[in-house]
MOPAC internal coordinates of N, CA, C and O (Angstrom, degrees):
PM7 1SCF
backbone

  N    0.0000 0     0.00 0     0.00 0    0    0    0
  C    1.4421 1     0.00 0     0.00 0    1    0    0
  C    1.5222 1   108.75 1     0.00 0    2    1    0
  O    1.2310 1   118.59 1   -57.86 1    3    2    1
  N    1.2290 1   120.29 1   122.14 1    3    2    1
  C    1.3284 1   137.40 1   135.97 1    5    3    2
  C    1.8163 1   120.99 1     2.95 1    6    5    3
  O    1.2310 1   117.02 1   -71.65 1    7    6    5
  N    1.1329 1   123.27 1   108.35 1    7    6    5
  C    1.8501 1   113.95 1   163.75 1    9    7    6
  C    1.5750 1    93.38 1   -93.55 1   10    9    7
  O    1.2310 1   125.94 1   119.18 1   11   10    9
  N    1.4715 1   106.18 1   -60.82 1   11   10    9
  C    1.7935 1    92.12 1  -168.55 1   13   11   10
  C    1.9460 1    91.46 1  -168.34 1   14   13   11
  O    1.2310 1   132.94 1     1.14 1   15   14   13
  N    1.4654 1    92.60 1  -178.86 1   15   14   13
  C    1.1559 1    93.64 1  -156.27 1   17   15   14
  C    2.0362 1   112.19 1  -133.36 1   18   17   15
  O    1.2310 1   122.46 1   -70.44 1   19   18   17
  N    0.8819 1   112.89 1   109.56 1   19   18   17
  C    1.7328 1   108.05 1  -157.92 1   21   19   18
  C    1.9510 1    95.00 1   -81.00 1   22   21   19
  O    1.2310 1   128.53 1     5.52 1   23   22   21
  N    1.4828 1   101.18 1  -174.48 1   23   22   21
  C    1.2054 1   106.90 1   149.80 1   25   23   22
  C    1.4422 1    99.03 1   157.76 1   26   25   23
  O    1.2310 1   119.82 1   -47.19 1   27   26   25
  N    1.5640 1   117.95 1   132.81 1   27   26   25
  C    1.6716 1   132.90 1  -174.10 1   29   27   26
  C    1.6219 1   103.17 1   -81.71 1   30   29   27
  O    1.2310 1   133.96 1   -38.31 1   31   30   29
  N    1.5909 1    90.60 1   141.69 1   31   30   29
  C    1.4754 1    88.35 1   176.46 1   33   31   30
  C    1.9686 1    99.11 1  -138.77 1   34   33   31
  O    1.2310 1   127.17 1   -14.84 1   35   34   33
  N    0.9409 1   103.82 1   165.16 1   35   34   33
  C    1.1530 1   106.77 1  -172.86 1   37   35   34
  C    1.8774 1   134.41 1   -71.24 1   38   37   35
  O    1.2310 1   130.47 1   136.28 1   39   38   37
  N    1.2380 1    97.41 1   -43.72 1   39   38   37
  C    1.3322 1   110.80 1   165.41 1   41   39   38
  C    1.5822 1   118.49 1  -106.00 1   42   41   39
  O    1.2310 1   109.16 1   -81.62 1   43   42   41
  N    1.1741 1   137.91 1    98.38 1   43   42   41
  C    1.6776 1   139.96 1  -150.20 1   45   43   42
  C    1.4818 1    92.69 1   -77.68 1   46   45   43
  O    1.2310 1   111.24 1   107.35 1   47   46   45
  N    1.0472 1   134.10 1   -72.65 1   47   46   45
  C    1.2177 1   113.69 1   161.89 1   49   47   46
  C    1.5815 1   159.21 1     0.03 1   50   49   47
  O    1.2310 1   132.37 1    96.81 1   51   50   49
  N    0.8595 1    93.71 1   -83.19 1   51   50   49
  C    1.3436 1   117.87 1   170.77 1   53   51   50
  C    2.2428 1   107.05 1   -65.72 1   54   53   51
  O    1.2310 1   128.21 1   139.09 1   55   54   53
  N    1.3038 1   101.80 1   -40.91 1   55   54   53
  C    1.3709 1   105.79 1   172.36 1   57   55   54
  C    1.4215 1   119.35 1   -54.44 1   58   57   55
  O    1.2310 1   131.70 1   119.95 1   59   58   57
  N    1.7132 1    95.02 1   -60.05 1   59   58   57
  C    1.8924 1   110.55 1   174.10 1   61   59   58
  C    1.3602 1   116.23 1   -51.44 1   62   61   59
  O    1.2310 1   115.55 1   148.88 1   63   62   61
  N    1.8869 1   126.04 1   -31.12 1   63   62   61
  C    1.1596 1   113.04 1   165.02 1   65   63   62
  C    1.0528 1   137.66 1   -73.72 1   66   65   63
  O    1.2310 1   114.69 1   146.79 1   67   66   65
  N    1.8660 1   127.67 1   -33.21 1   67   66   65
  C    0.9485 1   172.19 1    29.44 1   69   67   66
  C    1.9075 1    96.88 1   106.59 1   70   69   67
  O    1.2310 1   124.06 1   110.43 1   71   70   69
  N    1.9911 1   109.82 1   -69.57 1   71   70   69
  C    1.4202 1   133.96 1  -174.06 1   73   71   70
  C    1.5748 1   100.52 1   -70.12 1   74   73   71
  O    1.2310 1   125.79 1   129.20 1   75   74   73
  N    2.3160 1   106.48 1   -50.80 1   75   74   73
  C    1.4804 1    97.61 1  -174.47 1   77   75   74
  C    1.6594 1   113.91 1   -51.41 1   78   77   75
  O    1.2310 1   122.75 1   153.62 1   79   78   77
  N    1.2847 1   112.34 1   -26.38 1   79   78   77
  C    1.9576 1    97.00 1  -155.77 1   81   79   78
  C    1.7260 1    92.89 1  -101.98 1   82   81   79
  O    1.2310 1   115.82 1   158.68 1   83   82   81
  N    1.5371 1   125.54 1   -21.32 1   83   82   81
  C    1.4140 1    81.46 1  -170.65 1   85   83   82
  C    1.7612 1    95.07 1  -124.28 1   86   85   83
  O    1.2310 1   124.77 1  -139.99 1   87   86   85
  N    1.8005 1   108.44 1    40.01 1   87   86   85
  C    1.6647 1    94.47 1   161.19 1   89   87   86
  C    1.7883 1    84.16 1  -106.17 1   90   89   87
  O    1.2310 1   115.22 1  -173.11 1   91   90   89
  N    1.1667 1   126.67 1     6.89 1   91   90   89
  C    1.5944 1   122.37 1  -173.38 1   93   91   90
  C    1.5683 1   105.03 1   -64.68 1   94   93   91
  O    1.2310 1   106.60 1   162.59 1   95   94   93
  N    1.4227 1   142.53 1   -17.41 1   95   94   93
  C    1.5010 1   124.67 1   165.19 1   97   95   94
  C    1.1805 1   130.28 1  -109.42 1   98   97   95
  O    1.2310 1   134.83 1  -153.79 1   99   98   97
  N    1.6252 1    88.91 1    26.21 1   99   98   97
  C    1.7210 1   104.26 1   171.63 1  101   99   98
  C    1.4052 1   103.26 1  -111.15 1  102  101   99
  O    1.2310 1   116.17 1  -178.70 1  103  102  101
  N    1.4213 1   124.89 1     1.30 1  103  102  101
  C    1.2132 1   130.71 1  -161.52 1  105  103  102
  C    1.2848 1   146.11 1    71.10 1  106  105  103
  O    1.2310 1   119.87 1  -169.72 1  107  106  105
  N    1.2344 1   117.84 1    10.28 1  107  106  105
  C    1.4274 1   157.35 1   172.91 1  109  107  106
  C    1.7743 1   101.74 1   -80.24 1  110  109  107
  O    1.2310 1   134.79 1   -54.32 1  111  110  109
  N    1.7426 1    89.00 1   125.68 1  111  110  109
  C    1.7498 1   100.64 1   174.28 1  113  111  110
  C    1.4926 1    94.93 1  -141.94 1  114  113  111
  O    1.2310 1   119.25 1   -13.41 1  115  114  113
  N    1.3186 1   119.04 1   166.59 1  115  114  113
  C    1.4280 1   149.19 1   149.44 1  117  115  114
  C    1.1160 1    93.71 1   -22.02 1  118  117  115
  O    1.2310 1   109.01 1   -66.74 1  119  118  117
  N    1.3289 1   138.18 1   113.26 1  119  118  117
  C    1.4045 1   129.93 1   152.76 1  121  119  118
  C    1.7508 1   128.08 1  -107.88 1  122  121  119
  O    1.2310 1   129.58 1   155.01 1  123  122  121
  N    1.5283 1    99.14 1   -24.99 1  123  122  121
  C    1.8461 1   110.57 1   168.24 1  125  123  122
  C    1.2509 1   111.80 1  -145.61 1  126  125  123
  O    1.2310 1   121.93 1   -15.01 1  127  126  125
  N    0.9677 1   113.91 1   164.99 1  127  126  125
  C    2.1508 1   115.05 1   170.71 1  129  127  126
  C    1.3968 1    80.89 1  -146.43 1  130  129  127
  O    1.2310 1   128.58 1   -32.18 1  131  130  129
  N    1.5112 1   101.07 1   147.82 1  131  130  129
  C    1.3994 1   123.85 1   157.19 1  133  131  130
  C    1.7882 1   111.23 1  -143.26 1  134  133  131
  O    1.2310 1   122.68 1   -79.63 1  135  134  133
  N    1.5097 1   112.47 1   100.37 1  135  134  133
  C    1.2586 1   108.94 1  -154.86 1  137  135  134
  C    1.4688 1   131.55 1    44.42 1  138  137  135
  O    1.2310 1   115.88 1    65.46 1  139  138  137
  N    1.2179 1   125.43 1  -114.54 1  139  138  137
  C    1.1922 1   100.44 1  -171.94 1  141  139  138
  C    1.9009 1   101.25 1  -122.68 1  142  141  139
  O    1.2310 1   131.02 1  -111.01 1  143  142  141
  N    1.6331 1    96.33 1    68.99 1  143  142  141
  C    1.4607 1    93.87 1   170.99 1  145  143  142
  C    1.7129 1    92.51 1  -161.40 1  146  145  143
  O    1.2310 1   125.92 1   -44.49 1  147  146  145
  N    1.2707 1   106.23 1   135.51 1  147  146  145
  C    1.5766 1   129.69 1  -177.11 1  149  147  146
  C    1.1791 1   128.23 1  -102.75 1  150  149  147
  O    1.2310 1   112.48 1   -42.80 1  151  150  149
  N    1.3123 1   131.79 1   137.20 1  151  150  149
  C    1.4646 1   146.85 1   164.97 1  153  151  150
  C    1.6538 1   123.48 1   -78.31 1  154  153  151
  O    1.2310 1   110.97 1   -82.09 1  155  154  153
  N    1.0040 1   134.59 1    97.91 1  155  154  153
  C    1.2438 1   119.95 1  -171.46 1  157  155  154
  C    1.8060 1   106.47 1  -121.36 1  158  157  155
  O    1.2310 1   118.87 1   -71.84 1  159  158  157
  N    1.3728 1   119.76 1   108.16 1  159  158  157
  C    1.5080 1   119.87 1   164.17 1  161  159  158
  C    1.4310 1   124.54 1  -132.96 1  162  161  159
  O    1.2310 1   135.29 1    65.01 1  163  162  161
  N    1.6846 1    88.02 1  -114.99 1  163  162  161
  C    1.6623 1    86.63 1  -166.52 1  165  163  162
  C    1.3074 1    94.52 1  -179.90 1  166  165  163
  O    1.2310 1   117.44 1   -15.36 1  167  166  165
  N    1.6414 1   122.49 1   164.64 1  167  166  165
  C    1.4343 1   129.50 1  -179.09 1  169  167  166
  C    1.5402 1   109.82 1    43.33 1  170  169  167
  O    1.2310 1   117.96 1  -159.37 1  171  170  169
  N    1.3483 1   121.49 1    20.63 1  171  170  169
  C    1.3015 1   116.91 1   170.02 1  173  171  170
  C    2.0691 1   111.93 1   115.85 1  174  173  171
  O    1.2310 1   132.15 1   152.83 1  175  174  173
  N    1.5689 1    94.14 1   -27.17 1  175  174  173
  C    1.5890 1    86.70 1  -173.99 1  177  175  174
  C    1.3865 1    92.86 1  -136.84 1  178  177  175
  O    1.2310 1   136.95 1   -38.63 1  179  178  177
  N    1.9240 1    84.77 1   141.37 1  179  178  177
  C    1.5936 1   119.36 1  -171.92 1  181  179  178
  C    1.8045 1    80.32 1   -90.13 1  182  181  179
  O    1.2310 1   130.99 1   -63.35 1  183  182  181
  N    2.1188 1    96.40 1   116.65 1  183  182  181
  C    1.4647 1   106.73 1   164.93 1  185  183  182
  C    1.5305 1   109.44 1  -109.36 1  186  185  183
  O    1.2310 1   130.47 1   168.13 1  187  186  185
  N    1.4224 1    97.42 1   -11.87 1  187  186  185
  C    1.9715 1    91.10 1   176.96 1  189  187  186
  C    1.1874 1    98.80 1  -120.84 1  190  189  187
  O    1.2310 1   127.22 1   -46.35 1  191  190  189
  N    1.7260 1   103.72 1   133.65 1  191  190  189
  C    1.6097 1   116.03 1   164.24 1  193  191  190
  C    1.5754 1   116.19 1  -104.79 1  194  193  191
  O    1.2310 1   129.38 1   -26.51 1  195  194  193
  N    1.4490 1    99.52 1   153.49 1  195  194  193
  C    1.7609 1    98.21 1   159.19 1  197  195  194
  C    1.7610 1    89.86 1  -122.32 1  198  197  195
  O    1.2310 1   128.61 1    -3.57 1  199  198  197
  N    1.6328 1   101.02 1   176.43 1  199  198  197
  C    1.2011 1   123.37 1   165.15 1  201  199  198
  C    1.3499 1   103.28 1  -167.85 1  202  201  199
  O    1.2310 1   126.55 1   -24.78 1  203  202  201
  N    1.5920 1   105.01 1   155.22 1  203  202  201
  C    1.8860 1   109.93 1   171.31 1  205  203  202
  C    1.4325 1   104.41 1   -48.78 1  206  205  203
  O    1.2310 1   125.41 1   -13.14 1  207  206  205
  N    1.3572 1   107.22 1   166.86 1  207  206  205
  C    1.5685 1   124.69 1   179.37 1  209  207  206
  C    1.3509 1   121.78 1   164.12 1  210  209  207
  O    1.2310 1   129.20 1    14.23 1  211  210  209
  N    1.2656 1    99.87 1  -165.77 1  211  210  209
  C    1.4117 1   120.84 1   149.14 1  213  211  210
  C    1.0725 1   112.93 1   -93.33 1  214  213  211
  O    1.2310 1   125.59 1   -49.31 1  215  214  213
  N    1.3505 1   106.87 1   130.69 1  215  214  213
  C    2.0553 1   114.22 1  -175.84 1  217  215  214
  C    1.4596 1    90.01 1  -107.99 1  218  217  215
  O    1.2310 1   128.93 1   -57.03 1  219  218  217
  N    1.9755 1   100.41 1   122.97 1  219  218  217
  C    0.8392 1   121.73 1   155.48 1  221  219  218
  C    1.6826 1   132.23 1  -106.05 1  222  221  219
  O    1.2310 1   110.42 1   -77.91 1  223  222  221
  N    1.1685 1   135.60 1   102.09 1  223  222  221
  C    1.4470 1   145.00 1  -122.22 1  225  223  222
  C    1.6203 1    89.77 1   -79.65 1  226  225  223
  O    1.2310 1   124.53 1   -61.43 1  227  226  225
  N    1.8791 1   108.91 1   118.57 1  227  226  225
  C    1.4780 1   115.58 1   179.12 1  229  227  226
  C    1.6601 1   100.46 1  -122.53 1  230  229  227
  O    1.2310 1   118.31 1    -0.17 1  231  230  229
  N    1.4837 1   120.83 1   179.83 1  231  230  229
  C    1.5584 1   115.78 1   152.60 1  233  231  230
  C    1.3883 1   102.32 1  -112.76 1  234  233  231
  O    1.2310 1   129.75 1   -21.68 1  235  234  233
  N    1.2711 1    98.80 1   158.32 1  235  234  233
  C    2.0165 1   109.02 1   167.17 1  237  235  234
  C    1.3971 1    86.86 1  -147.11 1  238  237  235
  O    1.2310 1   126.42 1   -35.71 1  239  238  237
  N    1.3031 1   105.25 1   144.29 1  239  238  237
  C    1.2189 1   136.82 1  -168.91 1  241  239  238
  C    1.8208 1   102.48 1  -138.09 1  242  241  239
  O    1.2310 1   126.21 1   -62.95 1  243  242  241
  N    1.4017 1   105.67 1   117.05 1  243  242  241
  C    1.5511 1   140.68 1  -163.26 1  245  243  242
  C    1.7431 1    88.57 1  -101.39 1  246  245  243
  O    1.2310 1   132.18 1   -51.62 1  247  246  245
  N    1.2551 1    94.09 1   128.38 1  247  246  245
  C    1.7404 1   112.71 1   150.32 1  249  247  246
  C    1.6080 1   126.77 1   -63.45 1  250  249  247
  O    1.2310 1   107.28 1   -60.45 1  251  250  249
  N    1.5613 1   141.31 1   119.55 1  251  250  249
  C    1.0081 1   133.27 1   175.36 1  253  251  250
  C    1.5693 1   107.95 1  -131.39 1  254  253  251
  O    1.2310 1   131.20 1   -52.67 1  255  254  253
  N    1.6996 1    95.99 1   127.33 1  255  254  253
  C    1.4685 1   111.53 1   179.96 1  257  255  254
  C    1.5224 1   120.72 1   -21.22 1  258  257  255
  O    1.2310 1   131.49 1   140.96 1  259  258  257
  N    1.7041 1    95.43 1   -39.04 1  259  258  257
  C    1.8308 1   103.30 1  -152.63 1  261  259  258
  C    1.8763 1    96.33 1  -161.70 1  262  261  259
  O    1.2310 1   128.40 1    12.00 1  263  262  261
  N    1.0681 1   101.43 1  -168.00 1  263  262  261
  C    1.5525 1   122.00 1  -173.33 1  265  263  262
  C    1.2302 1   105.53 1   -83.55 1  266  265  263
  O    1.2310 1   116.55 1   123.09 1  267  266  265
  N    1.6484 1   124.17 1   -56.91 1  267  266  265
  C    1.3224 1   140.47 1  -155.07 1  269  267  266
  C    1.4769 1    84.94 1   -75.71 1  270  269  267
  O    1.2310 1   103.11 1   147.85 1  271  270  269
  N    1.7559 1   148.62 1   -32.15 1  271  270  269
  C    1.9205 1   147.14 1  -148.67 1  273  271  270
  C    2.1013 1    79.39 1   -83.61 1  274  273  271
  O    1.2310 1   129.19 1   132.78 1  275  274  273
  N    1.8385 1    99.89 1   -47.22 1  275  274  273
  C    1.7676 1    97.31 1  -151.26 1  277  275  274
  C    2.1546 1    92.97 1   -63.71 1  278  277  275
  O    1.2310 1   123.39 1   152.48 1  279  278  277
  N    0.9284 1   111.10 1   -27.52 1  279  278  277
  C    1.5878 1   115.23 1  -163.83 1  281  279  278
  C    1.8119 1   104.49 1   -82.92 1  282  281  279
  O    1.2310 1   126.61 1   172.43 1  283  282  281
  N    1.4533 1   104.89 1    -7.57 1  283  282  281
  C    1.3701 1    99.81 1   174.28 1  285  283  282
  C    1.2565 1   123.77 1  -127.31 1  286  285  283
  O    1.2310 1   121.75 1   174.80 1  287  286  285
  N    1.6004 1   114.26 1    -5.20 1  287  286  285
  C    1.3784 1   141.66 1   141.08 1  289  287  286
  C    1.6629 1    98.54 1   -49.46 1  290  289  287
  O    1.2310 1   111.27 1   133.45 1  291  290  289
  N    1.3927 1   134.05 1   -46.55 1  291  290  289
  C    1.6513 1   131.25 1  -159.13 1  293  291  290
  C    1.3852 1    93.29 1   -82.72 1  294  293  291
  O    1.2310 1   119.24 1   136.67 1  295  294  293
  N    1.2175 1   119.06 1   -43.33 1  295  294  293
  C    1.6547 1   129.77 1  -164.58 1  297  295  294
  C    1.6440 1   105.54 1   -63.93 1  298  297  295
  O    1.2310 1   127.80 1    94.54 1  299  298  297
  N    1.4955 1   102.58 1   -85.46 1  299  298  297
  C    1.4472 1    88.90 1   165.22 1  301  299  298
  C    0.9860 1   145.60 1   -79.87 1  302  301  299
  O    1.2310 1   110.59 1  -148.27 1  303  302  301
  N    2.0877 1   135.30 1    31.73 1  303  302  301
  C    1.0266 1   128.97 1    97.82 1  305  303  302
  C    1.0023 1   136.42 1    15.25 1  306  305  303
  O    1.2310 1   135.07 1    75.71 1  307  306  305
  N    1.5988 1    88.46 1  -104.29 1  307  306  305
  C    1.4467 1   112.10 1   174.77 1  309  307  306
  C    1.4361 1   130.78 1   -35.67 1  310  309  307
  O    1.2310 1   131.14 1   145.24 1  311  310  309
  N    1.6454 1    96.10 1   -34.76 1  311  310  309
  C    2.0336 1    93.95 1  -168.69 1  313  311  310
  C    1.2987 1    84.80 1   -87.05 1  314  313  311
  O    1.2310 1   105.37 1   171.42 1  315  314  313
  N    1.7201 1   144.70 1    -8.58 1  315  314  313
  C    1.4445 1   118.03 1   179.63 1  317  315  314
  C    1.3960 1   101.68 1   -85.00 1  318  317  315
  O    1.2310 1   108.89 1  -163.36 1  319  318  317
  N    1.0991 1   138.40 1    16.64 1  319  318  317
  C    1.8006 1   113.21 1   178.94 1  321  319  318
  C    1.5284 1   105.55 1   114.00 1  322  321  319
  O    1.2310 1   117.31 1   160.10 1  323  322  321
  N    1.5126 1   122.72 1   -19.90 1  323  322  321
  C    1.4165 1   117.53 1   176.17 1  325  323  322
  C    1.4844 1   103.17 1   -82.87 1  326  325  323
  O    1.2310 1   133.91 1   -22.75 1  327  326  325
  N    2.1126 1    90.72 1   157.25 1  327  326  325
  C    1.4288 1    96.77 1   174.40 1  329  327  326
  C    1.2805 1   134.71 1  -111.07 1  330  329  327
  O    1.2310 1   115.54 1   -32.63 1  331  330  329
  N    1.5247 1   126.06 1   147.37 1  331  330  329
  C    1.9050 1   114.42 1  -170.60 1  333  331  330
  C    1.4775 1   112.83 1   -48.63 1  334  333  331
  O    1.2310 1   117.69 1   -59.68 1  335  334  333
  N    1.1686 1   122.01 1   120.32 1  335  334  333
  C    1.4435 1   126.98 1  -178.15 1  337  335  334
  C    1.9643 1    98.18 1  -103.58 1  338  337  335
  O    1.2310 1   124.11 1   139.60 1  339  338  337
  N    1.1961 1   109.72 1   -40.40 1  339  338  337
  C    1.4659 1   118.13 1   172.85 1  341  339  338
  C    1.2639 1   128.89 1   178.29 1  342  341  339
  O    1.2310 1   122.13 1   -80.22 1  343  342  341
  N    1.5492 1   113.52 1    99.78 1  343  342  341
  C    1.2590 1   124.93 1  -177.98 1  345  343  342
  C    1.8811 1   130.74 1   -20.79 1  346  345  343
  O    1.2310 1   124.52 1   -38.60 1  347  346  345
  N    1.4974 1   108.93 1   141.40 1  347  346  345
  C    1.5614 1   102.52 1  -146.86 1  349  347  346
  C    2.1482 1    79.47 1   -66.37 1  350  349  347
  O    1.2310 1   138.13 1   -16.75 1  351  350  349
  N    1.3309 1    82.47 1   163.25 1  351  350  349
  C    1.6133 1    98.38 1  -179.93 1  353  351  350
  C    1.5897 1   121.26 1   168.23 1  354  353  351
  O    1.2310 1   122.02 1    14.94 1  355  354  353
  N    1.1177 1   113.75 1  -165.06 1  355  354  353
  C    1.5509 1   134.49 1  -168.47 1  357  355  354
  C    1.6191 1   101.31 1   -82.33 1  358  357  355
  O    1.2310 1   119.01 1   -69.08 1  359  358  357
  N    0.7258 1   119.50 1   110.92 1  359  358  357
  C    1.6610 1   121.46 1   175.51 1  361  359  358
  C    1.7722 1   111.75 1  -107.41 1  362  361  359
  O    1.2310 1   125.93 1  -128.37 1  363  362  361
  N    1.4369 1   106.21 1    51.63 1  363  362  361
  C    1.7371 1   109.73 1   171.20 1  365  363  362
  C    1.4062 1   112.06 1   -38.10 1  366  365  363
  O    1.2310 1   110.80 1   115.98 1  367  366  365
  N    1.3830 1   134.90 1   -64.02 1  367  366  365
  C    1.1285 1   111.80 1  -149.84 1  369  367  366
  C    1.4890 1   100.63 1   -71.64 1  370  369  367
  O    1.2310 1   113.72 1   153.70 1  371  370  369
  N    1.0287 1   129.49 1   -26.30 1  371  370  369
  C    1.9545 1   119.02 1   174.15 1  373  371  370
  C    1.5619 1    99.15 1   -63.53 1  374  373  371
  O    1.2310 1   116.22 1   133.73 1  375  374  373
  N    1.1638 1   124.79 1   -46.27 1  375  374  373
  C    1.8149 1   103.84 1   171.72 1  377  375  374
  C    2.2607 1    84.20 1   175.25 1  378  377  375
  O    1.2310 1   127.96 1    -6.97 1  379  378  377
  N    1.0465 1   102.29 1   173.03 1  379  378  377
  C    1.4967 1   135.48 1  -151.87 1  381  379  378
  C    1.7856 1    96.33 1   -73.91 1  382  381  379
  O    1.2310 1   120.20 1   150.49 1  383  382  381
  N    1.3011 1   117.22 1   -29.51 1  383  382  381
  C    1.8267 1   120.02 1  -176.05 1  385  383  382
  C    1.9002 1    89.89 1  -126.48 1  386  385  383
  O    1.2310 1   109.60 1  -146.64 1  387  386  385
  N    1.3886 1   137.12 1    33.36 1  387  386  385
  C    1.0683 1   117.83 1   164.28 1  389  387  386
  C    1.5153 1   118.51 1   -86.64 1  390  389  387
  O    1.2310 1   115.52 1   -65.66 1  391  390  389
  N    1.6287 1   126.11 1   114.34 1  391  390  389
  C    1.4949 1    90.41 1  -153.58 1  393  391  390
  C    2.4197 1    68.62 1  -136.48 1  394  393  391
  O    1.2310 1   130.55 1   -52.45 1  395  394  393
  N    1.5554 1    97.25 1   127.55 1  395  394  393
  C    1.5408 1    99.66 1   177.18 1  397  395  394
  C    1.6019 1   115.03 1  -133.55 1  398  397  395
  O    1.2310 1   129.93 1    38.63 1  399  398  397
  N    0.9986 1    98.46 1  -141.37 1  399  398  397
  C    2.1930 1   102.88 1   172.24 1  401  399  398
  C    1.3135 1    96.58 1   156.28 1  402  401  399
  O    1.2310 1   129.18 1   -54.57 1  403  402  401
  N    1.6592 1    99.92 1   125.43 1  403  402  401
  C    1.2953 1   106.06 1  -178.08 1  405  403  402
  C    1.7838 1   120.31 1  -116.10 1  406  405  403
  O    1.2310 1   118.89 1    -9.66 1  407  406  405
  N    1.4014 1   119.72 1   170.34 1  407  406  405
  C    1.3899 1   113.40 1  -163.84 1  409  407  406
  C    1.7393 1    88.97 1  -154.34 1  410  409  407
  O    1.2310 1   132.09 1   -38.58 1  411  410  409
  N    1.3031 1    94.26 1   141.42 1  411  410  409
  C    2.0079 1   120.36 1   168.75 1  413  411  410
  C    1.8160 1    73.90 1   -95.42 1  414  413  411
  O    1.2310 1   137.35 1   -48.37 1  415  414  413
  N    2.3287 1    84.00 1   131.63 1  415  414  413
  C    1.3013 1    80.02 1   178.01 1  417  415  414
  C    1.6597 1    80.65 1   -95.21 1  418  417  415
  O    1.2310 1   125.37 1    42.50 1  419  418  417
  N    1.7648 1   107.29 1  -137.50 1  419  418  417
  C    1.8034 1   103.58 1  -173.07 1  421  419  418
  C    1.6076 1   120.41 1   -74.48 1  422  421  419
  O    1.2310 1   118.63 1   176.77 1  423  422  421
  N    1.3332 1   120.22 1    -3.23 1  423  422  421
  C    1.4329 1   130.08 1   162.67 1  425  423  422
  C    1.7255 1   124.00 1  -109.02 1  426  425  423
  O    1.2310 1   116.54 1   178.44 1  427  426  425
  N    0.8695 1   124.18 1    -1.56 1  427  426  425
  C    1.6707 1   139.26 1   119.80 1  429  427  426
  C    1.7618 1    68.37 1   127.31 1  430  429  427
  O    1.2310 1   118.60 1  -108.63 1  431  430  429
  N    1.6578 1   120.27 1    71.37 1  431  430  429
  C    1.4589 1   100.37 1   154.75 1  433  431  430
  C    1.4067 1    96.31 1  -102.26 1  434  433  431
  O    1.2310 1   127.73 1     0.54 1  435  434  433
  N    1.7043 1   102.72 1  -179.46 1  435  434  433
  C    1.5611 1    98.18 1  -167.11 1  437  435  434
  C    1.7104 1   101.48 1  -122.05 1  438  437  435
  O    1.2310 1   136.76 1   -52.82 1  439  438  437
  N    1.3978 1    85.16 1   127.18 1  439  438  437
  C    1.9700 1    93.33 1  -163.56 1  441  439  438
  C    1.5854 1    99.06 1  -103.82 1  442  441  439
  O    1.2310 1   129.41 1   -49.94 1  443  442  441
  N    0.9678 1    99.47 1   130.06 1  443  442  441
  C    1.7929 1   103.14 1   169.22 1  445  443  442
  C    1.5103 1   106.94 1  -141.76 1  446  445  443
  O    1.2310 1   136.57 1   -35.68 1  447  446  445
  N    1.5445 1    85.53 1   144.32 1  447  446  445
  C    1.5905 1    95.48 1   172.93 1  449  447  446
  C    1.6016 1   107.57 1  -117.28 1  450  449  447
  O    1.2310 1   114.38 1   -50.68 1  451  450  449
  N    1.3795 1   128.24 1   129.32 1  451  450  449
  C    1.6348 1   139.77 1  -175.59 1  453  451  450
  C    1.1466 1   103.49 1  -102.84 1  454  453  451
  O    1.2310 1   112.82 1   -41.42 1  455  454  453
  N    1.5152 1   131.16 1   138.58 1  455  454  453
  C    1.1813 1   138.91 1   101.71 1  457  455  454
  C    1.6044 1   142.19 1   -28.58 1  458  457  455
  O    1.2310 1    89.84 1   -94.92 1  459  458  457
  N    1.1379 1   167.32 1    85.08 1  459  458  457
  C    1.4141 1   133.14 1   163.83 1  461  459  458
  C    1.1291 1   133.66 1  -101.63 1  462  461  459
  O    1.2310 1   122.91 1  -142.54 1  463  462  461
  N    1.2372 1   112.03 1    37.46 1  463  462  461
  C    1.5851 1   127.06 1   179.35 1  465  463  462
  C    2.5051 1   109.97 1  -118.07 1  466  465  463
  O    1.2310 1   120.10 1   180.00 1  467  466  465

């Protein structure tokens, strides 16, 4: 199991605004800063970090309640500055109810949010 999950991005800024608006319909907020590196979760604990760096291009893949959380996770994405990596949908070949949508956030990591129900 997972504690949490880091990853450097290049412009801190622009990233931290970037994470606040489109992990916001997964339920994920700002939870700490320590200079220029951030906590972002939920139920109390920040499991994904950013910090300045060198961005080295990873995926993280976000839990979503339902179909309608992954399609508005893609949406407002998108209006923050990230780019369509792959429209929310049916993901058969990972299995028969895999249904996600993915986005390059501003250092081209690859963010997806899943369904599996």
């Amino acid at each position: 199991m997972l504690d949490h999950v880091g990853l450097q991005v290049s412009d801190y800024k622009k990233s931290k605004k970037f994470y606040q608006r489109a992990l916001a319909p997964l339920g994920y907020e700002l939870m700490m800063e320590f200079g220029e590196a951030a906590g972002f979760g939920k139920d109390g604990k920040p499991d994904f970090w950013i910090a300045k760096g060198k961005a080295q291009s990873i995926h993280v893949a976000f839990a979503a309640a339902d179909h309608a959380t992954v399609d508005k996770f893609h949406k407002t994405a998108l209006s923050s500055g990230g780019k369509d990596n792959g429209k929310p949908g049916l993901r058969k070949e990972y299995h028969p109810k895999y249904y996600g949508a993915f986005i390059h956030d501003p250092d081209g990591h690859n963010i997806e949010a899943v369904c599996h129900t």
